[in-house]
VOVO-678872 format. One record per residue (C-alpha): x negated, y negated, z negated; residue number from 0. Coordinates in steps of 0.25 Angstrom, whole numbers, padded with zeros to 4 digits, m for minus. Layout:
site c1: X&c2: Y&c3: Z&resi: NUM
...
END
This chain:
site c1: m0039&c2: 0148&c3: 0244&resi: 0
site c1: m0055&c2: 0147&c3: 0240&resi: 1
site c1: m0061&c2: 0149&c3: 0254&resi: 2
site c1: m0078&c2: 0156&c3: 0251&resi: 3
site c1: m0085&c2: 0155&c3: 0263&resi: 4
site c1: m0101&c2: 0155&c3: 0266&resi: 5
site c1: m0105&c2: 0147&c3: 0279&resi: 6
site c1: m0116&c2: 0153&c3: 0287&resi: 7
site c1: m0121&c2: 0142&c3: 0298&resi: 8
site c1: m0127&c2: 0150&c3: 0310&resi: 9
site c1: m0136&c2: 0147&c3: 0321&resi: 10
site c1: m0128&c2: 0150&c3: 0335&resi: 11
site c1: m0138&c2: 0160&c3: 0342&resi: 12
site c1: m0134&c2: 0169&c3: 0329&resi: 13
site c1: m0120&c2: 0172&c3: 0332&resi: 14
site c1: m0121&c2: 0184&c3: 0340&resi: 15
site c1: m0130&c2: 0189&c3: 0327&resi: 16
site c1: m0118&c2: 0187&c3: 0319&resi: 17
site c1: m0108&c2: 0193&c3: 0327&resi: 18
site c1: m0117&c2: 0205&c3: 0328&resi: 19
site c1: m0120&c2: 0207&c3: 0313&resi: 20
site c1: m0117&c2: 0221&c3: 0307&resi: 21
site c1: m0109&c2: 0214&c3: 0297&resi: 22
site c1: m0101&c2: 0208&c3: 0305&resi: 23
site c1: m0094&c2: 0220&c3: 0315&resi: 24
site c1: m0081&c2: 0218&c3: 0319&resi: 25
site c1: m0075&c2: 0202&c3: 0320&resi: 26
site c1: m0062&c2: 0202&c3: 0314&resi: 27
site c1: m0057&c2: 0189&c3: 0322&resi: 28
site c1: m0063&c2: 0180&c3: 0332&resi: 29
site c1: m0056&c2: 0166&c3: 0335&resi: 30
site c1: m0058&c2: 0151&c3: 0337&resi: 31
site c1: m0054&c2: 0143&c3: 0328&resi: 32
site c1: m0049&c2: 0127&c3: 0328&resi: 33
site c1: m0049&c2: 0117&c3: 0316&resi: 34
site c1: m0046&c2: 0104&c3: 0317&resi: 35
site c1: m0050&c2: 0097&c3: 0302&resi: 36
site c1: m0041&c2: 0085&c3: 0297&resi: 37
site c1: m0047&c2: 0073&c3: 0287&resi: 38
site c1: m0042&c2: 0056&c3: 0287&resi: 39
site c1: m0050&c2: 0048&c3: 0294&resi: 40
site c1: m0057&c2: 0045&c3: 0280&resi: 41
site c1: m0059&c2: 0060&c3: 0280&resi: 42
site c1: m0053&c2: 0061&c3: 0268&resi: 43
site c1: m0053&c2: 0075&c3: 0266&resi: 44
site c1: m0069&c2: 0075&c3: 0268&resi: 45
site c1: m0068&c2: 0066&c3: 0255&resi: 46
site c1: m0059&c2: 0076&c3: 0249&resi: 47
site c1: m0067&c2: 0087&c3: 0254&resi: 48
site c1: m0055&c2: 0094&c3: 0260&resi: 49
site c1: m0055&c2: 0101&c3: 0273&resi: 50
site c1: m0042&c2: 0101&c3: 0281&resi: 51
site c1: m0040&c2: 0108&c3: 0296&resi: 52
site c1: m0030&c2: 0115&c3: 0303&resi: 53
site c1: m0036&c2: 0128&c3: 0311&resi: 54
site c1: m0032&c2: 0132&c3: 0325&resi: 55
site c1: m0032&c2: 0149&c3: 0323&resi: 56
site c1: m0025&c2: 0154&c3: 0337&resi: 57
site c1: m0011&c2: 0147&c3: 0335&resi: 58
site c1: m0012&c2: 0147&c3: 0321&resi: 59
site c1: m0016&c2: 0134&c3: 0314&resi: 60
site c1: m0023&c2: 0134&c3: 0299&resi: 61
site c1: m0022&c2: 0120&c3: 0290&resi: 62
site c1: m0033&c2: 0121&c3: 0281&resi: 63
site c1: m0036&c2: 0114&c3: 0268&resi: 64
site c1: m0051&c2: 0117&c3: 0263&resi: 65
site c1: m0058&c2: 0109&c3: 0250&resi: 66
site c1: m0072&c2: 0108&c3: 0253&resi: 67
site c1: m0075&c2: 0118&c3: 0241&resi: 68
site c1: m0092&c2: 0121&c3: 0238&resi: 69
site c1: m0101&c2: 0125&c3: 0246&resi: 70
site c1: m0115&c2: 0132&c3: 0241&resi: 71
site c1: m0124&c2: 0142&c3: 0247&resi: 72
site c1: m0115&c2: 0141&c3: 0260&resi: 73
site c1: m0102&c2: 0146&c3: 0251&resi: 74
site c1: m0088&c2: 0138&c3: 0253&resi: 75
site c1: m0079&c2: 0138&c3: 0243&resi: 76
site c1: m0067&c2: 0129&c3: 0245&resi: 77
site c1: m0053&c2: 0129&c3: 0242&resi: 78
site c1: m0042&c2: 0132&c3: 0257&resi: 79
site c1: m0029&c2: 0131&c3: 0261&resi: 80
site c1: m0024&c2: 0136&c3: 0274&resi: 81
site c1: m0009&c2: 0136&c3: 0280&resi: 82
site c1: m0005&c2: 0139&c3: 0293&resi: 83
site c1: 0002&c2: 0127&c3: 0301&resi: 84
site c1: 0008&c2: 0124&c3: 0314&resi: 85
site c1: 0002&c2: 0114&c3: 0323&resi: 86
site c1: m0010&c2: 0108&c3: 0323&resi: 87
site c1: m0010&c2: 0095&c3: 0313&resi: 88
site c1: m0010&c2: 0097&c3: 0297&resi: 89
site c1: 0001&c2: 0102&c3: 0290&resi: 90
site c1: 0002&c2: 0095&c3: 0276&resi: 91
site c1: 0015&c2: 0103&c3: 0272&resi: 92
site c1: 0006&c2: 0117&c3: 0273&resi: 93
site c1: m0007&c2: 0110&c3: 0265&resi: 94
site c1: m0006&c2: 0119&c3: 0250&resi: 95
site c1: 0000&c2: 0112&c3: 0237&resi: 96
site c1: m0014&c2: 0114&c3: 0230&resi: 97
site c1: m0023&c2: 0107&c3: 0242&resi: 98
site c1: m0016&c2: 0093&c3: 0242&resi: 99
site c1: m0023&c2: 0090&c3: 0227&resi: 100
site c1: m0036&c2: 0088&c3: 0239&resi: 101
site c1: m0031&c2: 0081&c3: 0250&resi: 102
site c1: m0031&c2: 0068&c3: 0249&resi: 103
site c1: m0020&c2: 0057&c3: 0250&resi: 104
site c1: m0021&c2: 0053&c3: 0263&resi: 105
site c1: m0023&c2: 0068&c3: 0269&resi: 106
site c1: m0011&c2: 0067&c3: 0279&resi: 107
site c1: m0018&c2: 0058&c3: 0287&resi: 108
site c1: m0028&c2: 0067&c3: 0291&resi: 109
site c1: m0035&c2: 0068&c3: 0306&resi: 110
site c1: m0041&c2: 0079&c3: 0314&resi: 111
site c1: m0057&c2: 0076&c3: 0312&resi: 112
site c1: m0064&c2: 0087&c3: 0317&resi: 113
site c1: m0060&c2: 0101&c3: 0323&resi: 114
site c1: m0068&c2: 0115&c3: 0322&resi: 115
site c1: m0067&c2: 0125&c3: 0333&resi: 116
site c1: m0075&c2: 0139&c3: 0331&resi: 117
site c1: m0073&c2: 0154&c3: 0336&resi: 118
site c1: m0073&c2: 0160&c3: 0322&resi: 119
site c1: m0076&c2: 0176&c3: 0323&resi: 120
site c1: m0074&c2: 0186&c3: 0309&resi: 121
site c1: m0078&c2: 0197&c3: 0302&resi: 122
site c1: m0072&c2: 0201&c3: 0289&resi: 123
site c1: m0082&c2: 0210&c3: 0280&resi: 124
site c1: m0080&c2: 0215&c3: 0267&resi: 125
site c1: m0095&c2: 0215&c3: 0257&resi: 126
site c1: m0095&c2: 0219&c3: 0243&resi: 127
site c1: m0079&c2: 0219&c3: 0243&resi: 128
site c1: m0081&c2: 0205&c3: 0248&resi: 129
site c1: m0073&c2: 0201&c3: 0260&resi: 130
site c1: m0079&c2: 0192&c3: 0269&resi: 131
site c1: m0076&c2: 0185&c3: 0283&resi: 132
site c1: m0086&c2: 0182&c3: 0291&resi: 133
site c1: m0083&c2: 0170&c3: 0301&resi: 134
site c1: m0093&c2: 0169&c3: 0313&resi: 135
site c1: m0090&c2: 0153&c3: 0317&resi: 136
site c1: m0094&c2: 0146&c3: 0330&resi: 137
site c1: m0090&c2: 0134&c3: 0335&resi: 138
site c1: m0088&c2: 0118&c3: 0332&resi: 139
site c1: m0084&c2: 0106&c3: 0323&resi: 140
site c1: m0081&c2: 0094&c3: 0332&resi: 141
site c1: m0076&c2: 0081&c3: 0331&resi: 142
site c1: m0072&c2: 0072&c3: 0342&resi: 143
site c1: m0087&c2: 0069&c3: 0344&resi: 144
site c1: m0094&c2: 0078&c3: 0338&resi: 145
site c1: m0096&c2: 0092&c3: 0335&resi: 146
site c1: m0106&c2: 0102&c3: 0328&resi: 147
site c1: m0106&c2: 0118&c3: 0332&resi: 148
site c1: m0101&c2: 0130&c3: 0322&resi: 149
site c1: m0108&c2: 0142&c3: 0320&resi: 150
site c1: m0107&c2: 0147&c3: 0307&resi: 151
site c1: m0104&c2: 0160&c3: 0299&resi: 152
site c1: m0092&c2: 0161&c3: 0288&resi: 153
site c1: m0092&c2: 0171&c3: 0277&resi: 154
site c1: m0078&c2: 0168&c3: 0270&resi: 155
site c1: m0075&c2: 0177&c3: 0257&resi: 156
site c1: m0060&c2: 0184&c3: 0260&resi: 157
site c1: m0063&c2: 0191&c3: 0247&resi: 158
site c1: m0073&c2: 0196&c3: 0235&resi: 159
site c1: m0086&c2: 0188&c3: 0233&resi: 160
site c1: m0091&c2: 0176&c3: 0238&resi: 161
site c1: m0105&c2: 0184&c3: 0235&resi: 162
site c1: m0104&c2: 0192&c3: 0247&resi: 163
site c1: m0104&c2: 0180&c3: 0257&resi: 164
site c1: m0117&c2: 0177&c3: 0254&resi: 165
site c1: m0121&c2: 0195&c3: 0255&resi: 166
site c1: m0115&c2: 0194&c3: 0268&resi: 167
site c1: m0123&c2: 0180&c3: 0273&resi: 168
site c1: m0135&c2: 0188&c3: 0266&resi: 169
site c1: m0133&c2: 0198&c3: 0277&resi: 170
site c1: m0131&c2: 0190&c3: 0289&resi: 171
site c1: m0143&c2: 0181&c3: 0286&resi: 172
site c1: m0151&c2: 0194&c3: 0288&resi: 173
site c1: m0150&c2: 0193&c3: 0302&resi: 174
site c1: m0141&c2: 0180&c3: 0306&resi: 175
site c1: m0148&c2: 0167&c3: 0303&resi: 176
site c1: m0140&c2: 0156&c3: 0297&resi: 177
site c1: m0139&c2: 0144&c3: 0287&resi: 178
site c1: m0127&c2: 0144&c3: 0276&resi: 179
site c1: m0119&c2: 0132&c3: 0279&resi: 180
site c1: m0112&c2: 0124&c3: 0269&resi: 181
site c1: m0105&c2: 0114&c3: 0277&resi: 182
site c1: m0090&c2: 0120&c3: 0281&resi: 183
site c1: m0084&c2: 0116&c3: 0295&resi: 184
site c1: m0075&c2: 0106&c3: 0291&resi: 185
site c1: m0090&c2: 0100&c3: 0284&resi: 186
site c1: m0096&c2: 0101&c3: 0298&resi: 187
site c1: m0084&c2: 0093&c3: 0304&resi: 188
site c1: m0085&c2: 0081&c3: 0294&resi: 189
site c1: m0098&c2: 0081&c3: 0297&resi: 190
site c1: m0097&c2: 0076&c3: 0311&resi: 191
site c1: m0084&c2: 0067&c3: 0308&resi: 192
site c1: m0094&c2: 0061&c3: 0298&resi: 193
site c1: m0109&c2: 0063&c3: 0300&resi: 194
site c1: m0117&c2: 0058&c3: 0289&resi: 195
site c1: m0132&c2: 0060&c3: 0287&resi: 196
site c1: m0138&c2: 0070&c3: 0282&resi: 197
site c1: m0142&c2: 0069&c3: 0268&resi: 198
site c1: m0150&c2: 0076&c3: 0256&resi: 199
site c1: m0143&c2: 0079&c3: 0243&resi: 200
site c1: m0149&c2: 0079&c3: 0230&resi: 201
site c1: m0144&c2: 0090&c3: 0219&resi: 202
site c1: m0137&c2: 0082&c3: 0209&resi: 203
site c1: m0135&c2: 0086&c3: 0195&resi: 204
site c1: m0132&c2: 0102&c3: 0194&resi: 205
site c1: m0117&c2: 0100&c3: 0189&resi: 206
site c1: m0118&c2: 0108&c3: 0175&resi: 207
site c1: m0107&c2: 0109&c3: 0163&resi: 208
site c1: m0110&c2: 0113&c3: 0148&resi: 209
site c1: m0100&c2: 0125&c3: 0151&resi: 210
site c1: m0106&c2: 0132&c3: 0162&resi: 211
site c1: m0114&c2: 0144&c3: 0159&resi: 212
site c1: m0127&c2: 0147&c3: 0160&resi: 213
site c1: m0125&c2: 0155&c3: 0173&resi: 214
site c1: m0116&c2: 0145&c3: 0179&resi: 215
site c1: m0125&c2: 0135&c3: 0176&resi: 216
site c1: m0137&c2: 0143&c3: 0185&resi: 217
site c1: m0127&c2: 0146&c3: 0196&resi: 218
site c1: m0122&c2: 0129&c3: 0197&resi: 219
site c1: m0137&c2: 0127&c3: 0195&resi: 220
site c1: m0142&c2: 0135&c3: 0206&resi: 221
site c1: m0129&c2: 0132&c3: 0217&resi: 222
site c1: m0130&c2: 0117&c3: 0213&resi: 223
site c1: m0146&c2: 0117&c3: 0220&resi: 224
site c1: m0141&c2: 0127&c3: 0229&resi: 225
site c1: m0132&c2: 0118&c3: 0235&resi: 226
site c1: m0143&c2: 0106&c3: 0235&resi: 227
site c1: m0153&c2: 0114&c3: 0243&resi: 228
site c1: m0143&c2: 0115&c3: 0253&resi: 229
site c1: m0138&c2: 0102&c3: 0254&resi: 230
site c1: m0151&c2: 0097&c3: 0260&resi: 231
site c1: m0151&c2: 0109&c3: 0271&resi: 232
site c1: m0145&c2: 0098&c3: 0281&resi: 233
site c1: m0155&c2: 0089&c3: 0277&resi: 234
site c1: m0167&c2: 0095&c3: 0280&resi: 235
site c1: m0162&c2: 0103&c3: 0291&resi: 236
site c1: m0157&c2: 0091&c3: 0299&resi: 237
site c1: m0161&c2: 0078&c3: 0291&resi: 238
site c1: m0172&c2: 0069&c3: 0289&resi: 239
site c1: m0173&c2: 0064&c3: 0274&resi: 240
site c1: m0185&c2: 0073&c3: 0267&resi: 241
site c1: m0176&c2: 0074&c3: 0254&resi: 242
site c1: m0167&c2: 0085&c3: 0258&resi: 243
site c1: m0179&c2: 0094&c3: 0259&resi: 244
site c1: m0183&c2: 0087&c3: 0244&resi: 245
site c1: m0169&c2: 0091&c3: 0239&resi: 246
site c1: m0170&c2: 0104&c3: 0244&resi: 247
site c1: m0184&c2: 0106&c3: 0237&resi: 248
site c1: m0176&c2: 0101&c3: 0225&resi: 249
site c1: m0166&c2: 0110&c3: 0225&resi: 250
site c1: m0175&c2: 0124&c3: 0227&resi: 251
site c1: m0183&c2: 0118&c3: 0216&resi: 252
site c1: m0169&c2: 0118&c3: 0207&resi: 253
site c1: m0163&c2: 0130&c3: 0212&resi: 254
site c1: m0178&c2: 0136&c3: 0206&resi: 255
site c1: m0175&c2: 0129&c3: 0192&resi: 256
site c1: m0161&c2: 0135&c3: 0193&resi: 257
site c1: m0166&c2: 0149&c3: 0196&resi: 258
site c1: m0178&c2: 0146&c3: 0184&resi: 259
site c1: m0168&c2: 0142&c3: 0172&resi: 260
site c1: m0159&c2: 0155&c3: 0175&resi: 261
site c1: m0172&c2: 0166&c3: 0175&resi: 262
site c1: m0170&c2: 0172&c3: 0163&resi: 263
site c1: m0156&c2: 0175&c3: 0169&resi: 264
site c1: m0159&c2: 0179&c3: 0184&resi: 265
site c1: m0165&c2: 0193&c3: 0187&resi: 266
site c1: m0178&c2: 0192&c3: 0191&resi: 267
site c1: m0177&c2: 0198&c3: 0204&resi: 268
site c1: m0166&c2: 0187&c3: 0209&resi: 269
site c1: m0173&c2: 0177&c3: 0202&resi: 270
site c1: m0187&c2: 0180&c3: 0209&resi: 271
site c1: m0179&c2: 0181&c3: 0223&resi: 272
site c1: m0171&c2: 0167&c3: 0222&resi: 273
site c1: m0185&c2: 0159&c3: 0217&resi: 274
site c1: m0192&c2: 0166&c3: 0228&resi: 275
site c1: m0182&c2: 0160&c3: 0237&resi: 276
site c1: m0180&c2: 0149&c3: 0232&resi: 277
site c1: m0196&c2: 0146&c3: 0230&resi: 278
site c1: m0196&c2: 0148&c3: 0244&resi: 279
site c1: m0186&c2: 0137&c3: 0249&resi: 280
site c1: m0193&c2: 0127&c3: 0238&resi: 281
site c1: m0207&c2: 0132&c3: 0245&resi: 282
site c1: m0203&c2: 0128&c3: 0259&resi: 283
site c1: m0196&c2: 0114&c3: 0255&resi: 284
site c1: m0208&c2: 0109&c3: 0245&resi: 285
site c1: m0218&c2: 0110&c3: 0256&resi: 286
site c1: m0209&c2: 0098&c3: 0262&resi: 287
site c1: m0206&c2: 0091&c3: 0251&resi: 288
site c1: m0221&c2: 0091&c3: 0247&resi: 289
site c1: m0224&c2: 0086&c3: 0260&resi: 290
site c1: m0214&c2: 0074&c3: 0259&resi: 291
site c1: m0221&c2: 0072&c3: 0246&resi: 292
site c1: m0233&c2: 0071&c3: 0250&resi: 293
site c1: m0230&c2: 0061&c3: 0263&resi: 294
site c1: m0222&c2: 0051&c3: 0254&resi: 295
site c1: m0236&c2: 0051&c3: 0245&resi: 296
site c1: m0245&c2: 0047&c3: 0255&resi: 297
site c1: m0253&c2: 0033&c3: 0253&resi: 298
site c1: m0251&c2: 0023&c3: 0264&resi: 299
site c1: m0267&c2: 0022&c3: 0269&resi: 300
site c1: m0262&c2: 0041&c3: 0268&resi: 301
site c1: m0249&c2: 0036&c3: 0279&resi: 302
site c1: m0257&c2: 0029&c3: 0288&resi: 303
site c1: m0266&c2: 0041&c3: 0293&resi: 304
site c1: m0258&c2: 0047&c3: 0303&resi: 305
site c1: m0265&c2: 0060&c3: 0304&resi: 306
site c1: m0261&c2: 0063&c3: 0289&resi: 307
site c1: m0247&c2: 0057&c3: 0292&resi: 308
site c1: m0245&c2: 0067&c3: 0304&resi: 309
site c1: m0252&c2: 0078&c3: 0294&resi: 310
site c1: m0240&c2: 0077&c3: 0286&resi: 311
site c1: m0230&c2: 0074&c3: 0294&resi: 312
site c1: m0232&c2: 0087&c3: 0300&resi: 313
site c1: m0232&c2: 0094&c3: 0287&resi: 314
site c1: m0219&c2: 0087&c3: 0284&resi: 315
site c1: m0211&c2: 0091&c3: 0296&resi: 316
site c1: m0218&c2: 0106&c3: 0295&resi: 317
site c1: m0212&c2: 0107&c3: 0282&resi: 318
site c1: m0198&c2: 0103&c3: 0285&resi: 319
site c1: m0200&c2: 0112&c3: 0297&resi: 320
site c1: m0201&c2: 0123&c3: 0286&resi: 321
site c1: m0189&c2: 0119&c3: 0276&resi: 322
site c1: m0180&c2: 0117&c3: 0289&resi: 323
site c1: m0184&c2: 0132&c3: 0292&resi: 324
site c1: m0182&c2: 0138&c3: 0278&resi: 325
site c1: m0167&c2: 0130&c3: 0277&resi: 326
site c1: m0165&c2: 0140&c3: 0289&resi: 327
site c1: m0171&c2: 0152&c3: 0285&resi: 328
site c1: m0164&c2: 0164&c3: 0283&resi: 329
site c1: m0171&c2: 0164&c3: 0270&resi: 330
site c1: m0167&c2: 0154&c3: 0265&resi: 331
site c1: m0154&c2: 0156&c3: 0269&resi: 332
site c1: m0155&c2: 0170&c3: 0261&resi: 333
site c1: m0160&c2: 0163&c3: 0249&resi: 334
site c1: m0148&c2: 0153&c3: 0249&resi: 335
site c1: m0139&c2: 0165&c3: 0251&resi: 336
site c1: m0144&c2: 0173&c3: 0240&resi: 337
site c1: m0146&c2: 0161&c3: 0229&resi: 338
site c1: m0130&c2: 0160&c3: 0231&resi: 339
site c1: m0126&c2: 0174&c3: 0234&resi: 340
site c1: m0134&c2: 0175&c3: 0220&resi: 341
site c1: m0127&c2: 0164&c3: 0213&resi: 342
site c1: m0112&c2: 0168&c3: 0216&resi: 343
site c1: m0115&c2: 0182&c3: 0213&resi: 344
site c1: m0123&c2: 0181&c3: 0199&resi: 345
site c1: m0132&c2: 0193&c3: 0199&resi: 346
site c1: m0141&c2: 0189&c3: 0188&resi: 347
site c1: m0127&c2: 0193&c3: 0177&resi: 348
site c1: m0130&c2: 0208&c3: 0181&resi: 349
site c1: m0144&c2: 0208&c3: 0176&resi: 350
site c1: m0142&c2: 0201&c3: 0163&resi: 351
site c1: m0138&c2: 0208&c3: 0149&resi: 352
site c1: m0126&c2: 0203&c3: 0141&resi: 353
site c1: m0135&c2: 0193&c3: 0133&resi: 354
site c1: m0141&c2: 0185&c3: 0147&resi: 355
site c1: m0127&c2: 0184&c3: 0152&resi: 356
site c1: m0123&c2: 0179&c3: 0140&resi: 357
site c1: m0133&c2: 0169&c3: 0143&resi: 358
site c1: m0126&c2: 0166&c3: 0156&resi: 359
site c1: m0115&c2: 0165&c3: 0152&resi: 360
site c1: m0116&c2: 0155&c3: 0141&resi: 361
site c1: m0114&c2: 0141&c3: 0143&resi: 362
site c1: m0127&c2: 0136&c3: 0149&resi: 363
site c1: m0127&c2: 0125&c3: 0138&resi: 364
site c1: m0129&c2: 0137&c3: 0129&resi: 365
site c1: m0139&c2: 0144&c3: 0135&resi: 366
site c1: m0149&c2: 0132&c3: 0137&resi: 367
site c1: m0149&c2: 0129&c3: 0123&resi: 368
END
């Protein structure tokens, strides 16, 4: 089964807001639920990216396989098995025929390395003949010595498009804060088993084939700088190394080439509303960069004035102050939202005639000639 979900990361004094959403009326289930995850003591199933628990439902008991799968813009999409066992240790007789080709050899050697334990409440809605449960989580990860709090929403697409998850976050953002959140609980879990530092990503080459079309071509281009803005988030949220906010000012400055070479095809009011936004983000994280710049030119007789050095150093931490409160605003939020609600949904074929699609349609080799 392809599991689609959108992760919503919430702060807890905004639970009772979501509870009380018009959107959200009646609960269709309320219950806590236990999961203990299993890997070697290599954590080979990490290396494999393979997720692996067995879930405490009531008396019930849920072994589930997951791949890791891709996740952009806050949207899962990963391959699950689930089968119902008895007892509480894995049961490799009930794992599927076609999840063996991703275990690896040594998989019957697996441990327990970390648990999750969370009172799950639901609502089931129905959107644009999209069916969608919503999942209201709050709780823990922990391991033997450590552990991290849970408080997220779950948006999981039962049926329809994967477009509505990002219509219905759309319409919880208008009066729930919240960050979309593209680390899944079994990510959370590794992460304390094996803390690493925190670390900036750059972009990578934009992985592109002679027979994508020109459309395709835009949507890998614009998910691929996408996905590197958000990669720094942690960064310059919680870290120290001043190239996470560079990267992040690298890739607005991409997503706005993206947008530029795809104009002709893009009506002009989306196009005016996604460089707005964009602008915007590249606006607050420049002033930063600038900054950065300008400290790492200074002279040395320039360093040893320490009224100028506090000058700057001032205007340095004011800026970061300013990126930190955009990476949590509800506007930003929004614009990431609609960039990829814009992406998966393609609204620029209804405004072209047969000749532009035609365009799109070609192989983007043909179309750049």
């Amino acid at each position: 089964m392809i599991e689609t979900e959108l992760k919503l990361l919430l702060d807890p004094k905004y639970i009772d807001k979501v509870k009380q959403h018009p959107l959200l009326l009646q609960p269709t289930d309320s219950q806590v639920l236990h999961s203990t995850y299993f890997d070697t003591v290599e954590y080979d199933l990490l290396q494999n990216k393979i997720g692996f628990r067995i879930r405490h439902i009531g008396d019930e008991r849920i072994q589930t396989l997951k791949t890791a799968g891709n996740a952009l813009g806050g949207l899962h999409t990963r391959q699950e098995w689930e089968t119902s066992i008895i007892g509480d240790t894995p049961n490799y007789e009930q794992i599927p025929a076609e999840a063996l080709a991703y275990l690896p050899a040594n998989f019957t050697s697996i441990q327990p390395i970390f648990t999750t334990e969370f009172n799950r409440i639901t609502w089931l809605i129905t959107v644009d003949n999209s069916t969608i449960e919503i999942a209201l989580d709050q709780g823990e990860v922990k391991t033997a010595t450590n552990s991290k709090p849970i408080n997220e929403i779950e948006l999981e697409l039962k049926s329809g498009s994967a477009v509505t998850l990002y219509k219905v976050a759309l319409i919880l953002l208008d009066d729930i804060p919240f960050t979309i959140e593209n680390k899944s609980k079994a990510a959370l879990g590794y992460a304390l088993c094996k803390p690493q530092p925190l670390q900036f990503y750059k972009a990578g080459l934009v992985d592109l084939n002679s027979d994508m079309t020109a459309e395709q071509t835009l949507i890998h281009i614009i998910w691929h700088y996408l996905q590197h803005l958000q990669s720094n988030e942690d960064m310059v949220l919680y870290g120290k190394d001043s190239e996470g906010v560079h990267q992040m000012r690298l890739a607005s400055r991409n997503l706005l080439s993206g947008l530029n070479l795809y104009k002709s095809f893009i009506s002009r009011n989306s196009y005016k509303k996604l460089q707005r936004e964009i602008k915007w983000i590249n606006s607050v994280l420049i002033i930063a960069v600038d900054w950065d710049v300008f400290a790492s030119n200074l002279q040395p007789a320039q360093l040893q004035n320490k009224s100028l050095g506090l000058q700057i150093v001032t205007k340095q931490v004011k800026a970061y102050e300013q990126v930190r409160d955009m990476l949590r605003s509800p506007r930003y939020i929004r614009t990431l939202l609609l960039l990829s609600k814009w992406l998966l949904q393609k609204p620029w074929r209804k405004d072209l005639g047969a000749e532009e699609l035609l365009r799109l349609d070609s192989p983007m080799i043909d179309v750049t000639e």
